[in-house]
PDB file with SEQRES, HELIX, SHEET and CRYST1 records, atoms N, CA, C and O in Angstrom:
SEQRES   1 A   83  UNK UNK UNK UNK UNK UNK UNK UNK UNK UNK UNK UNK UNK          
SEQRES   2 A   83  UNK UNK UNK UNK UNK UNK UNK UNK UNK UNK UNK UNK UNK          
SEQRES   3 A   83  UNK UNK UNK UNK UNK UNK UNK UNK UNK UNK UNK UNK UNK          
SEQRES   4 A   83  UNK UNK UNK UNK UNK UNK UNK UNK UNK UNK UNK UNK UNK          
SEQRES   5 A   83  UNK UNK UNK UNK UNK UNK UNK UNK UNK UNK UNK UNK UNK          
SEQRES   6 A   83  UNK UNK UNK UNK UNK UNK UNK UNK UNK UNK UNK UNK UNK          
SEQRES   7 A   83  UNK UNK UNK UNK UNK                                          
SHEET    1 AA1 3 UNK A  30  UNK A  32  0                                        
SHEET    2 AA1 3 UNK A  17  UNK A  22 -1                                        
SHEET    3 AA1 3 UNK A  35  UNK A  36 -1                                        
SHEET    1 AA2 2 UNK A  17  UNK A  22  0                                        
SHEET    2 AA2 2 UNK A  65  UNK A  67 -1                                        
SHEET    1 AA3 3 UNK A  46  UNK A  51  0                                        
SHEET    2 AA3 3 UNK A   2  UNK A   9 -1                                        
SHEET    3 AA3 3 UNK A  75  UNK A  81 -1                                        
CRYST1    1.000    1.000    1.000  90.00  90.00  90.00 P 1           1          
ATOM      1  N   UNK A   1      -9.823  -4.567 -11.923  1.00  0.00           N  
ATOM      2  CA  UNK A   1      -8.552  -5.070 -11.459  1.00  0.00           C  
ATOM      3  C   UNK A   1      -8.527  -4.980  -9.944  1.00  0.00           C  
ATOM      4  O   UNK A   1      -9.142  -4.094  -9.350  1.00  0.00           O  
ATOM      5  N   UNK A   2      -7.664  -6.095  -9.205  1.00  0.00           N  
ATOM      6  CA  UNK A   2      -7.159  -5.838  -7.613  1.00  0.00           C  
ATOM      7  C   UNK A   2      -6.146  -5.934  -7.059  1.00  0.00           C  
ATOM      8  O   UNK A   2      -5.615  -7.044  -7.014  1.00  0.00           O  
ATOM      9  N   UNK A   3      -5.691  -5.107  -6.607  1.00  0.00           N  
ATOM     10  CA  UNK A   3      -4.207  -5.308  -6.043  1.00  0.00           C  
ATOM     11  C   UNK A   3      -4.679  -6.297  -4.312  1.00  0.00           C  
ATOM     12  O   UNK A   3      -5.680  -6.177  -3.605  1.00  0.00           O  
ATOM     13  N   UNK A   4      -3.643  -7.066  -4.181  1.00  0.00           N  
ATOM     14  CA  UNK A   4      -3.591  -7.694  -2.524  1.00  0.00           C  
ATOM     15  C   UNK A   4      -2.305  -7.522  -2.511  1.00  0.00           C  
ATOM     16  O   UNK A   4      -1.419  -7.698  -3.347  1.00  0.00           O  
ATOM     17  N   UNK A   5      -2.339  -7.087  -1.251  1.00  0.00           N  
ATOM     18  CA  UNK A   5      -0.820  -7.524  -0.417  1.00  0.00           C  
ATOM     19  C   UNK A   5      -0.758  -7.451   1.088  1.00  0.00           C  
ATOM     20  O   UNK A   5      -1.746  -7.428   1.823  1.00  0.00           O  
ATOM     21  N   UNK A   6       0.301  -7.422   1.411  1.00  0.00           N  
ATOM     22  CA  UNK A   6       0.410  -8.173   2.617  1.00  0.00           C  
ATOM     23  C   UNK A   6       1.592  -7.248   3.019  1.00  0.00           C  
ATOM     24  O   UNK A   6       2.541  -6.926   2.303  1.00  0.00           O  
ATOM     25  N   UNK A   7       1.318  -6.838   4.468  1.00  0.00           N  
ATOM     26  CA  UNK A   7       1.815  -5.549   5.400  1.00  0.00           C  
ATOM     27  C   UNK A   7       2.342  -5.865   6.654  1.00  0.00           C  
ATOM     28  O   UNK A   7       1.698  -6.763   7.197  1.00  0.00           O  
ATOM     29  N   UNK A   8       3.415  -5.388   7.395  1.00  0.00           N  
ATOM     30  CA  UNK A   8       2.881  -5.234   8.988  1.00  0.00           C  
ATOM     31  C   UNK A   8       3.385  -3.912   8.879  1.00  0.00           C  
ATOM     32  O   UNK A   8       3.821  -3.330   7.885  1.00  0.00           O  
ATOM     33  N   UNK A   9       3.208  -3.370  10.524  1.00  0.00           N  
ATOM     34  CA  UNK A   9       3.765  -2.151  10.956  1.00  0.00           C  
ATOM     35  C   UNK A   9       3.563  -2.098  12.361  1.00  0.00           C  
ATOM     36  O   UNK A   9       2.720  -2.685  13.040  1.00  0.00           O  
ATOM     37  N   UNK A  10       4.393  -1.367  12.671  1.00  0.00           N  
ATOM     38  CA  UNK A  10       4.797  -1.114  14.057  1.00  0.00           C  
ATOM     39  C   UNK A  10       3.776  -0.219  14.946  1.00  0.00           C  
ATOM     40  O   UNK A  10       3.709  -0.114  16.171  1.00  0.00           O  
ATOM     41  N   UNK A  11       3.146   0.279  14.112  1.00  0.00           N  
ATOM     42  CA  UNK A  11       2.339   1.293  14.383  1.00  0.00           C  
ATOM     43  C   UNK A  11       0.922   1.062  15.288  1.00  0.00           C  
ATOM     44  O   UNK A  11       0.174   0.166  14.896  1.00  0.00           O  
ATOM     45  N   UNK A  12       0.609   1.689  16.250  1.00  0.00           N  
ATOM     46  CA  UNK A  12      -0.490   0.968  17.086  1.00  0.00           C  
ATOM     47  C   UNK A  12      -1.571   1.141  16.176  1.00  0.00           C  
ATOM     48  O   UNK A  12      -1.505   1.968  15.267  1.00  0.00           O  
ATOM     49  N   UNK A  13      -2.748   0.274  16.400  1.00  0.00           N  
ATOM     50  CA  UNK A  13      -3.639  -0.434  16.043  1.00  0.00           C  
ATOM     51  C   UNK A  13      -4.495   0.615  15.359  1.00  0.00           C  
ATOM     52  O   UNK A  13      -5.186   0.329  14.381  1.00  0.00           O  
ATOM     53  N   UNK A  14      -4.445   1.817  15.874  1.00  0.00           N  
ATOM     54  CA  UNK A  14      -5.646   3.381  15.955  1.00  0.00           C  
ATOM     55  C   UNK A  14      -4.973   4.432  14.935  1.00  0.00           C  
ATOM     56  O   UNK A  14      -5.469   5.520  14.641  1.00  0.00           O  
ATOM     57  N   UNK A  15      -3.565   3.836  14.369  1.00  0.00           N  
ATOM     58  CA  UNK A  15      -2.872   4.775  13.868  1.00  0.00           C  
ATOM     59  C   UNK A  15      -2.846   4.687  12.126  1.00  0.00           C  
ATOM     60  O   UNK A  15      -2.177   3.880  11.480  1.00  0.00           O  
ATOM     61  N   UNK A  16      -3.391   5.314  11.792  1.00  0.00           N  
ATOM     62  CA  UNK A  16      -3.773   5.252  10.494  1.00  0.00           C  
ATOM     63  C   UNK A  16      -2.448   6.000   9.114  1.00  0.00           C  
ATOM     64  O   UNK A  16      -1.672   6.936   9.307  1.00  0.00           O  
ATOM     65  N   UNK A  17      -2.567   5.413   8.191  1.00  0.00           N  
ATOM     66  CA  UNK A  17      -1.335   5.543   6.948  1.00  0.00           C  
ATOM     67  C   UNK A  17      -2.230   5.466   5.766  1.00  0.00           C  
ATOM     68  O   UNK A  17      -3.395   5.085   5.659  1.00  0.00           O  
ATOM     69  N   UNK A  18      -1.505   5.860   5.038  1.00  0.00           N  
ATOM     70  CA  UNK A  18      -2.285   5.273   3.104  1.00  0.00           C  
ATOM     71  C   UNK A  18      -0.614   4.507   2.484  1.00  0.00           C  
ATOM     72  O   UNK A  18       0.538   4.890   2.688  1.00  0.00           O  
ATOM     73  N   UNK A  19      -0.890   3.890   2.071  1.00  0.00           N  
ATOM     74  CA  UNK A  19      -0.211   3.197   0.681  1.00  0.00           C  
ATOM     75  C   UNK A  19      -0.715   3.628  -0.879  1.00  0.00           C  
ATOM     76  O   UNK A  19      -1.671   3.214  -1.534  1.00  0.00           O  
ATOM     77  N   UNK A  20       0.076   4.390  -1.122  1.00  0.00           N  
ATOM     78  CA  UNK A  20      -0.692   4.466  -2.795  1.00  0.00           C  
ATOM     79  C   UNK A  20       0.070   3.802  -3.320  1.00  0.00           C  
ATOM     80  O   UNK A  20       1.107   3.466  -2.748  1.00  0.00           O  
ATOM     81  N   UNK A  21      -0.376   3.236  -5.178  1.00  0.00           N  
ATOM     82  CA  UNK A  21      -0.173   2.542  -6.126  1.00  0.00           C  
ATOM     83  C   UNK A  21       0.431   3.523  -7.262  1.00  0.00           C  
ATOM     84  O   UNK A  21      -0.588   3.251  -7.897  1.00  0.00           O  
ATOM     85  N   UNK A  22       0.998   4.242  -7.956  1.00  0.00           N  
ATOM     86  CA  UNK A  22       1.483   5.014  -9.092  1.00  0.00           C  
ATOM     87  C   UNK A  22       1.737   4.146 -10.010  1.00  0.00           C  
ATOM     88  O   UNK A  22       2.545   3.229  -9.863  1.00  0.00           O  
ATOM     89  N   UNK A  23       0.964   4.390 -11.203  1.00  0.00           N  
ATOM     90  CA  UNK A  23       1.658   3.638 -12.364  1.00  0.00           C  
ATOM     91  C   UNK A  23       3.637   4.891 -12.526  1.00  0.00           C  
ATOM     92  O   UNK A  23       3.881   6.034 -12.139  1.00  0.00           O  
ATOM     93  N   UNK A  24       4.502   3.859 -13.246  1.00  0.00           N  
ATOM     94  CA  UNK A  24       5.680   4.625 -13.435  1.00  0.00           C  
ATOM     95  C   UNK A  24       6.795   5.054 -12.760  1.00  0.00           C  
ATOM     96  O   UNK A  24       7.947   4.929 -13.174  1.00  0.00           O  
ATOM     97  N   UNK A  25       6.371   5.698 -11.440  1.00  0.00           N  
ATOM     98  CA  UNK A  25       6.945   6.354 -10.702  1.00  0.00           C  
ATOM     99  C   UNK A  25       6.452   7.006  -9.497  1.00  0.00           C  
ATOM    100  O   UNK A  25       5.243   7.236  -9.489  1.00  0.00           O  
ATOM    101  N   UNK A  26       7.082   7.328  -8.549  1.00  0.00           N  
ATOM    102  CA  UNK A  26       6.673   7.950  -7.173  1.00  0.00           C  
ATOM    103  C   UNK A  26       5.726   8.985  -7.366  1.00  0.00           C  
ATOM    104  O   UNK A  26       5.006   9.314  -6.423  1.00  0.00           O  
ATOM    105  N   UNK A  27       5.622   9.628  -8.646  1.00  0.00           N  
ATOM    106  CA  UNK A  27       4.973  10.945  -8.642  1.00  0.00           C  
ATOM    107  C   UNK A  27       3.958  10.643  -9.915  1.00  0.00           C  
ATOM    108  O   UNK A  27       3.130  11.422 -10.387  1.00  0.00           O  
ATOM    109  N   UNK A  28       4.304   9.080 -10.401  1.00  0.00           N  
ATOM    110  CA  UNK A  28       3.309   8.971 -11.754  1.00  0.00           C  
ATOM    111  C   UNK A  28       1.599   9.002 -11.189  1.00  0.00           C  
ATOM    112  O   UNK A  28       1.316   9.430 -10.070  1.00  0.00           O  
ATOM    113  N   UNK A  29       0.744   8.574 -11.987  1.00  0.00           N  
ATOM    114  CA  UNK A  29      -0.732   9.005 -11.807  1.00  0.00           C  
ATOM    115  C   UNK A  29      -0.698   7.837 -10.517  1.00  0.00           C  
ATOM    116  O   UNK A  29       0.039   6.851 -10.513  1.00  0.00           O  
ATOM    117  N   UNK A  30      -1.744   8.224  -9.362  1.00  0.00           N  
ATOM    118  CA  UNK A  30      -2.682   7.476  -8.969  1.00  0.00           C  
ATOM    119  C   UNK A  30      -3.380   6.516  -9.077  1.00  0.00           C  
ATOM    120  O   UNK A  30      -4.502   6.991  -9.259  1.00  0.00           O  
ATOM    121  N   UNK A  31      -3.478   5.098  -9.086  1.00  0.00           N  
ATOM    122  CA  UNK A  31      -4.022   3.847  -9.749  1.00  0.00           C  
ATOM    123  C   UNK A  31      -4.913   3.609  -8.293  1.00  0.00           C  
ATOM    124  O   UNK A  31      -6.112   3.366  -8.432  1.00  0.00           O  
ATOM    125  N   UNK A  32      -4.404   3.668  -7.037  1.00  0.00           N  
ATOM    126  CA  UNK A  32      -5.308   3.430  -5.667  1.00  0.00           C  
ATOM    127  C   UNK A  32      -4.417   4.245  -4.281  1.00  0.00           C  
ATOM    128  O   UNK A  32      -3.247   4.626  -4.273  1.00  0.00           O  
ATOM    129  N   UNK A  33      -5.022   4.294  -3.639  1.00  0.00           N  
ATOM    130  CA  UNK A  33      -4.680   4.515  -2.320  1.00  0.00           C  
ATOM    131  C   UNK A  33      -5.042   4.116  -1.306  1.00  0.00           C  
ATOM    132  O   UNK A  33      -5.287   5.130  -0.654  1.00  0.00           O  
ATOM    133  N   UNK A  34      -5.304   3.032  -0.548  1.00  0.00           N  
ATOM    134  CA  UNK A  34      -6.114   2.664   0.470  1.00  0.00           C  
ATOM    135  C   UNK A  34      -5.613   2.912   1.353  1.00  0.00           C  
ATOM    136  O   UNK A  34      -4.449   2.529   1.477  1.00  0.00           O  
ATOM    137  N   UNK A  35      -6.363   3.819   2.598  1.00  0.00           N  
ATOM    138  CA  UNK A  35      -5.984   4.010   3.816  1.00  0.00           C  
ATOM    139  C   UNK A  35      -5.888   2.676   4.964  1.00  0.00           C  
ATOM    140  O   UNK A  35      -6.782   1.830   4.944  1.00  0.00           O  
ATOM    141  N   UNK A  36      -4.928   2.585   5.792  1.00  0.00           N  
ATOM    142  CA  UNK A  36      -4.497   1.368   6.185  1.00  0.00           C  
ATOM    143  C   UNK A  36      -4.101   2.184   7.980  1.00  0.00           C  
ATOM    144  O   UNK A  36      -3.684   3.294   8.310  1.00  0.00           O  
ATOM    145  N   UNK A  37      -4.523   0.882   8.789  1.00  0.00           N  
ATOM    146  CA  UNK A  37      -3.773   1.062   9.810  1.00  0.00           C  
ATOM    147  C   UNK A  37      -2.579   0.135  10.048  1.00  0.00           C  
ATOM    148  O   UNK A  37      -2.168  -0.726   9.269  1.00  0.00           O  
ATOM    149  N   UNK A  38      -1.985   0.520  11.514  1.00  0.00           N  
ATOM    150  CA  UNK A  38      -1.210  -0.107  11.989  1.00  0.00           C  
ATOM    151  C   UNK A  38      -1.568  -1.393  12.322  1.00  0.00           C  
ATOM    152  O   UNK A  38      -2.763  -1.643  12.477  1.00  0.00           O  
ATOM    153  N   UNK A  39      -0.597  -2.395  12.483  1.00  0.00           N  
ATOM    154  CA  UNK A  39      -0.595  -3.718  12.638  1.00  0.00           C  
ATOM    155  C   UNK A  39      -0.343  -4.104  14.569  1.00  0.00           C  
ATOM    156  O   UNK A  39      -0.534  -5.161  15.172  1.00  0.00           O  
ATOM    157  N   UNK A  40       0.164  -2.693  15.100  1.00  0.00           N  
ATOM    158  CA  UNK A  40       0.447  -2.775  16.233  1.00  0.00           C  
ATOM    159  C   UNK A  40       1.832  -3.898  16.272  1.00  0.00           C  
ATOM    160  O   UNK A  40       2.294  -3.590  17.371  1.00  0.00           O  
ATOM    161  N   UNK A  41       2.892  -5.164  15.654  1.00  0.00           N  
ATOM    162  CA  UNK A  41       3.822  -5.176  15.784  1.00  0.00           C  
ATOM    163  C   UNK A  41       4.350  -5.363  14.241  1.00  0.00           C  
ATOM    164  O   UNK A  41       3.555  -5.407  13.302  1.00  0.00           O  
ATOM    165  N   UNK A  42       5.606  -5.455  14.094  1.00  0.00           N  
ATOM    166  CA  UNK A  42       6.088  -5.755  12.817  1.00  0.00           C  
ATOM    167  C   UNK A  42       5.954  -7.102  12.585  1.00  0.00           C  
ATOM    168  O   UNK A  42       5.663  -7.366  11.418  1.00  0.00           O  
ATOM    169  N   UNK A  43       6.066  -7.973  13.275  1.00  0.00           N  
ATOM    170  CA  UNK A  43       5.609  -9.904  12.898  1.00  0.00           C  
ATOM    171  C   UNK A  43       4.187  -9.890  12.775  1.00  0.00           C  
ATOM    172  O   UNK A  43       3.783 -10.965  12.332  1.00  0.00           O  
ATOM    173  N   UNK A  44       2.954  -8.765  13.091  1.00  0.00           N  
ATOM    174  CA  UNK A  44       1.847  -9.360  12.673  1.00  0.00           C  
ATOM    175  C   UNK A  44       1.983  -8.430  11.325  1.00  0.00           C  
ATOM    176  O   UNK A  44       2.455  -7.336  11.016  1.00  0.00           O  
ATOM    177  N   UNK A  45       1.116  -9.788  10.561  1.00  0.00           N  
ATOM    178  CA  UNK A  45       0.670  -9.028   9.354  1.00  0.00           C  
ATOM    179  C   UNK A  45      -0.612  -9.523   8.763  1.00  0.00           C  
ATOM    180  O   UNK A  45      -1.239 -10.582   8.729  1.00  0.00           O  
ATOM    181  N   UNK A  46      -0.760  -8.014   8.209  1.00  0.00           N  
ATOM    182  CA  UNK A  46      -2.766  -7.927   7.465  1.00  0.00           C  
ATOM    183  C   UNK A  46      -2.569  -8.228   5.706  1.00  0.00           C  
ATOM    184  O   UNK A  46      -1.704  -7.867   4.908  1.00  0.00           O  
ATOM    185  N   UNK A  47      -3.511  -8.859   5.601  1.00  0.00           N  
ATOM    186  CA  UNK A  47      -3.512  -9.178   3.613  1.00  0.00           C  
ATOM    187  C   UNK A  47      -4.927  -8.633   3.285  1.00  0.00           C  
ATOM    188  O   UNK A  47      -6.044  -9.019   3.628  1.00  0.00           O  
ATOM    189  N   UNK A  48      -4.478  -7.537   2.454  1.00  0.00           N  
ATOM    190  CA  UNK A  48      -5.779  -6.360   1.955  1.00  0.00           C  
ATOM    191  C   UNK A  48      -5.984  -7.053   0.225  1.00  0.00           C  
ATOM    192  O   UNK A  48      -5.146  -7.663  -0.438  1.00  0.00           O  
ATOM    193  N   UNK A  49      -7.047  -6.775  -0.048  1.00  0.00           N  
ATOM    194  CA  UNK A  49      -7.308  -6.776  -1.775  1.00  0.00           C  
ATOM    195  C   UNK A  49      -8.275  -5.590  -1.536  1.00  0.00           C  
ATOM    196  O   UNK A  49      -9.202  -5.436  -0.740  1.00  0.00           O  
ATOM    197  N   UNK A  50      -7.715  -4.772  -2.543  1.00  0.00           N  
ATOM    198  CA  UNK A  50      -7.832  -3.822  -3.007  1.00  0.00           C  
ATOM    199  C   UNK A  50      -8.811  -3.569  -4.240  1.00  0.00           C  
ATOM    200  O   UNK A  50      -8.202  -4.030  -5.206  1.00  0.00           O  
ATOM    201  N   UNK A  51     -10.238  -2.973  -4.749  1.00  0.00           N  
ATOM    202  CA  UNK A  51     -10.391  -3.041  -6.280  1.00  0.00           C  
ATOM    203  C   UNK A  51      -9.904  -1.634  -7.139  1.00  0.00           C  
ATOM    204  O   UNK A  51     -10.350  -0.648  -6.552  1.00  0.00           O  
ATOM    205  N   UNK A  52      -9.421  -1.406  -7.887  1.00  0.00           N  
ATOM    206  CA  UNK A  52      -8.976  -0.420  -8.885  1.00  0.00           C  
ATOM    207  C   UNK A  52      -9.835  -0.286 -10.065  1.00  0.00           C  
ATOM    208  O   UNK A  52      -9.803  -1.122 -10.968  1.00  0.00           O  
ATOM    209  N   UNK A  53     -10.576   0.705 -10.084  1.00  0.00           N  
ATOM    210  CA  UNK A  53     -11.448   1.519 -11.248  1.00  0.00           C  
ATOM    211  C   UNK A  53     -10.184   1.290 -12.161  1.00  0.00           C  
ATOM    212  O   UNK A  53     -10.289   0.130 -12.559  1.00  0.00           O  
ATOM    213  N   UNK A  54      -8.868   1.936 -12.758  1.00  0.00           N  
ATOM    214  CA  UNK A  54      -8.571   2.059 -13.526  1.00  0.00           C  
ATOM    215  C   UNK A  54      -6.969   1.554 -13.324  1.00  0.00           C  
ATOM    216  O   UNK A  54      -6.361   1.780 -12.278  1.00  0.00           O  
ATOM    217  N   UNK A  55      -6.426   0.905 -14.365  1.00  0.00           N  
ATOM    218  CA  UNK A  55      -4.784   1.194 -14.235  1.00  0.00           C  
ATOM    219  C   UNK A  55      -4.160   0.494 -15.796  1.00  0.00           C  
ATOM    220  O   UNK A  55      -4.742   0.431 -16.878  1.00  0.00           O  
ATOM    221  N   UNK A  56      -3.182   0.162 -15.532  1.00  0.00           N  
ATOM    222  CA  UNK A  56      -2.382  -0.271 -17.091  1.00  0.00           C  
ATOM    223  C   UNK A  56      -2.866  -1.157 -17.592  1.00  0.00           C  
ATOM    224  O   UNK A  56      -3.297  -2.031 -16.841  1.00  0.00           O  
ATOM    225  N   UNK A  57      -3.028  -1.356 -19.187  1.00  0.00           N  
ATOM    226  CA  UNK A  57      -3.564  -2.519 -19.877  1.00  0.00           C  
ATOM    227  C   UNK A  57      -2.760  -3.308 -20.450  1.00  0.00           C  
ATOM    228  O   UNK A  57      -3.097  -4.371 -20.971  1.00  0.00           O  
ATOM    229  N   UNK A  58      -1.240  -2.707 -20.390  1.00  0.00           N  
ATOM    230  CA  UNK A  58      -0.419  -3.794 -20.191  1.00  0.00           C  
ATOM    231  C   UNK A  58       0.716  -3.781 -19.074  1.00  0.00           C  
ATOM    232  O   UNK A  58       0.520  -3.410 -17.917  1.00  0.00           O  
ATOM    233  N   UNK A  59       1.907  -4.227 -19.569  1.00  0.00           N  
ATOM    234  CA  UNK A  59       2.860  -4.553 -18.691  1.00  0.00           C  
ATOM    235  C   UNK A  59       3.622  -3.214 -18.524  1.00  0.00           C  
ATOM    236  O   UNK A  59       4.262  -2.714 -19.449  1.00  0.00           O  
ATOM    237  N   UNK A  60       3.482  -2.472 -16.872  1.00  0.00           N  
ATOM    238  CA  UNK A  60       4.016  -1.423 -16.751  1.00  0.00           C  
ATOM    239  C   UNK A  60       4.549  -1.152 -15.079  1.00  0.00           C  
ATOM    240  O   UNK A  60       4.096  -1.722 -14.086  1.00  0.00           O  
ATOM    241  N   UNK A  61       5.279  -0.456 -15.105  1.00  0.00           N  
ATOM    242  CA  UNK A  61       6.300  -0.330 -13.751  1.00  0.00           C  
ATOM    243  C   UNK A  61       5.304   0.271 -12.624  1.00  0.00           C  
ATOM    244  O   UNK A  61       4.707   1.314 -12.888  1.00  0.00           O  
ATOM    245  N   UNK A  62       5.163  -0.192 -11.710  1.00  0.00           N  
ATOM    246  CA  UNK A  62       4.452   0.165 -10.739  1.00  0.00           C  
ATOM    247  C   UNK A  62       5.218   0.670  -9.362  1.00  0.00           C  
ATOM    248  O   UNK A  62       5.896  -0.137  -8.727  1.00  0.00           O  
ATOM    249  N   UNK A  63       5.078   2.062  -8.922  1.00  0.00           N  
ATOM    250  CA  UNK A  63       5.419   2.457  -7.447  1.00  0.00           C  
ATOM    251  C   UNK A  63       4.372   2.229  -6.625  1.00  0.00           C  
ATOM    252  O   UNK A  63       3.172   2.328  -6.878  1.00  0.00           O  
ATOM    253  N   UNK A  64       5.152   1.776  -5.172  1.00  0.00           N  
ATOM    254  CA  UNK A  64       4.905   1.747  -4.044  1.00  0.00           C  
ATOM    255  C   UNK A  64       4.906   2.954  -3.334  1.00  0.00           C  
ATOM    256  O   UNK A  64       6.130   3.077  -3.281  1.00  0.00           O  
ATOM    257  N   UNK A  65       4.437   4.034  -2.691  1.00  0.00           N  
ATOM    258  CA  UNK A  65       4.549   5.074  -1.975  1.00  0.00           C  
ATOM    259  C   UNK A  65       3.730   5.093  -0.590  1.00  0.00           C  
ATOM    260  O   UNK A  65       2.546   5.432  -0.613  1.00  0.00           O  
ATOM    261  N   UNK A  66       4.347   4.736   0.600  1.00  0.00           N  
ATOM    262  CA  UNK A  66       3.704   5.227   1.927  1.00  0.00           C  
ATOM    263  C   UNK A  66       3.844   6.615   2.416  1.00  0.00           C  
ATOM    264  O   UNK A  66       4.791   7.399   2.346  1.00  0.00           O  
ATOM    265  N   UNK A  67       2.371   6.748   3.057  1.00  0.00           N  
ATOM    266  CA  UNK A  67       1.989   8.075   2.745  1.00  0.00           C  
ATOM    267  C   UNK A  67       1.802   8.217   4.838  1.00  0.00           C  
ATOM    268  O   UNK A  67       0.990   7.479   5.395  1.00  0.00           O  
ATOM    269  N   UNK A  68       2.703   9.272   5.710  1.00  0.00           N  
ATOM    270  CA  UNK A  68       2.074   9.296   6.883  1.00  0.00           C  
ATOM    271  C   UNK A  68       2.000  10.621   7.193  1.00  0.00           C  
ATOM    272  O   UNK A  68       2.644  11.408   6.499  1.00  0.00           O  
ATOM    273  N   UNK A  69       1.195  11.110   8.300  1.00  0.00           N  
ATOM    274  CA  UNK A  69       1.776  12.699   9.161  1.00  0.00           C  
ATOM    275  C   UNK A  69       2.507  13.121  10.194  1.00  0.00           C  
ATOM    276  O   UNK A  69       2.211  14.085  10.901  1.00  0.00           O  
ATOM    277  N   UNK A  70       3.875  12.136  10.370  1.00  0.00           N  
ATOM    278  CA  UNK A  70       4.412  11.908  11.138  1.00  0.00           C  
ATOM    279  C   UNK A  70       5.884  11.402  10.600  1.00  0.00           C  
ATOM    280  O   UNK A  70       5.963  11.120   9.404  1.00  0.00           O  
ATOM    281  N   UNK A  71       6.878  11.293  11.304  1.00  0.00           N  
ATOM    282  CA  UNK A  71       8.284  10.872  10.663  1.00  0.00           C  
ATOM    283  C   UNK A  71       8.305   9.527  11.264  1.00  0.00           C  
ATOM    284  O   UNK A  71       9.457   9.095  11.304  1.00  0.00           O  
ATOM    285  N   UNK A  72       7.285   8.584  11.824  1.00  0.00           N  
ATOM    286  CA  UNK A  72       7.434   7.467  12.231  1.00  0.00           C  
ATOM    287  C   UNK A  72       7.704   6.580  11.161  1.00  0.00           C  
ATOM    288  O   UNK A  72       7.370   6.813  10.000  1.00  0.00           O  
ATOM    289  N   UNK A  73       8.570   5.118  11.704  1.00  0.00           N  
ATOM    290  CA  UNK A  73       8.664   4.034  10.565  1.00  0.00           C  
ATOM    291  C   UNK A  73       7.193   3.653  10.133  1.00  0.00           C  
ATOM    292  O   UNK A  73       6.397   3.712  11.070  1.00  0.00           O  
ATOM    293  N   UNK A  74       6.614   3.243   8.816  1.00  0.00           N  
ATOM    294  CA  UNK A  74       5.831   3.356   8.549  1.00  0.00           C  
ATOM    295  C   UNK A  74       5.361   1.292   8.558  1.00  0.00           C  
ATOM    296  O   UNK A  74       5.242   0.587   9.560  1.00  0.00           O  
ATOM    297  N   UNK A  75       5.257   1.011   7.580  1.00  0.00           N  
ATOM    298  CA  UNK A  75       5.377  -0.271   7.076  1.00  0.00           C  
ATOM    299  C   UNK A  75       6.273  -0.403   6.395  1.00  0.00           C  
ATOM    300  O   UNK A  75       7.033   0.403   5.857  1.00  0.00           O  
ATOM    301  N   UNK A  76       6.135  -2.586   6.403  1.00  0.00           N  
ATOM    302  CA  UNK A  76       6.952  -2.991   5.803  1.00  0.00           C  
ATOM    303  C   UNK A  76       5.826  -4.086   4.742  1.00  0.00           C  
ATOM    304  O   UNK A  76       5.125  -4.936   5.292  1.00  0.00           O  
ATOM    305  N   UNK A  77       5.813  -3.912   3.392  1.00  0.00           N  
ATOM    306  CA  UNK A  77       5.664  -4.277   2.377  1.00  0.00           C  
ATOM    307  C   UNK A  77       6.267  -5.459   2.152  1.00  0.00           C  
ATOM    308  O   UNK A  77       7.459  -5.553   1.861  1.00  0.00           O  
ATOM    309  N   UNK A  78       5.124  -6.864   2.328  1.00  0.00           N  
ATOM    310  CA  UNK A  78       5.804  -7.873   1.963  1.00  0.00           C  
ATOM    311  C   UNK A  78       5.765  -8.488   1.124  1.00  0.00           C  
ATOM    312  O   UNK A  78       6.733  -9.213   0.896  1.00  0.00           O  
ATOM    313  N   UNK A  79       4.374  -8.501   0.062  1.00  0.00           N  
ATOM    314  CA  UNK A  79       4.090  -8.630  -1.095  1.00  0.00           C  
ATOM    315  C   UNK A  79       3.211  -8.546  -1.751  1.00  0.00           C  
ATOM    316  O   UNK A  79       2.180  -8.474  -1.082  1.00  0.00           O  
ATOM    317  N   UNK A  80       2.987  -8.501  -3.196  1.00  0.00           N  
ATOM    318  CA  UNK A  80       1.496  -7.586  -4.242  1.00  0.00           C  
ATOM    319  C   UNK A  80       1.653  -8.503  -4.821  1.00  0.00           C  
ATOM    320  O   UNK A  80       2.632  -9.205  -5.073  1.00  0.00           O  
ATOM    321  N   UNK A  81      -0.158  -8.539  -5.248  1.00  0.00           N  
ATOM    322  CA  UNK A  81      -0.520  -9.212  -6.292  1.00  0.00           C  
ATOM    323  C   UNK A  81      -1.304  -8.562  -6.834  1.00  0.00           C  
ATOM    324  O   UNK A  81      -2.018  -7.902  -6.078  1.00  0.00           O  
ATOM    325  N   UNK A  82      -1.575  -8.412  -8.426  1.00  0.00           N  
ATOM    326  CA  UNK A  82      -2.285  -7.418  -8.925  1.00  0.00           C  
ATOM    327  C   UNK A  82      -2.814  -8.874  -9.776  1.00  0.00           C  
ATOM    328  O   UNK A  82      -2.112  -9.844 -10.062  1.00  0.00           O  
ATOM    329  N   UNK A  83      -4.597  -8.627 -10.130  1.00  0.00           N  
ATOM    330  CA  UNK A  83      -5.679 -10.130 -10.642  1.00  0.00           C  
ATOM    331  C   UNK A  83      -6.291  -8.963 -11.638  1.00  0.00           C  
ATOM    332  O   UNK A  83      -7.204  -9.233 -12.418  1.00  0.00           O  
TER     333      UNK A  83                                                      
END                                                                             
């Protein structure tokens, strides 16, 4: 399976984040995490595909969770596609 989607962030170019995938919920299992940088502004944006070893075999609720070490705005999530 692959998740794509499509990001910006404010965050300079060197400044690194993760996005994880949870099946369920904020705290459900782990499906991916890809570490991601900044986009350097919020109008640019990057489109990642992602591959996933494992996740639901059918139709199931999926969280979004950005992950930083810092209280900065993180990203903005503009849209997933899971193939």
């Amino acid at each position: 399976m692959q998740v794509t989607f499509r990001y910006s962030s404010g965050r300079p170019t060197s400044q690194a984040f993760t996005i994880e995938f949870r099946s369920g919920s904020a705290t459900g299992a782990l499906l991916a995490s890809p570490g991601l940088l900044g986009t350097g502004d919020w109008r640019t944006y990057h489109e990642i595909t992602y591959n996933v070893d494992s996740g639901p075999t059918a139709t199931a609720s999926i969280a979004v969770v950005f992950r930083a070490g810092d209280g900065s705005d993180i990203a903005d999530l503009d849209w997933i596609r899971f193939s």
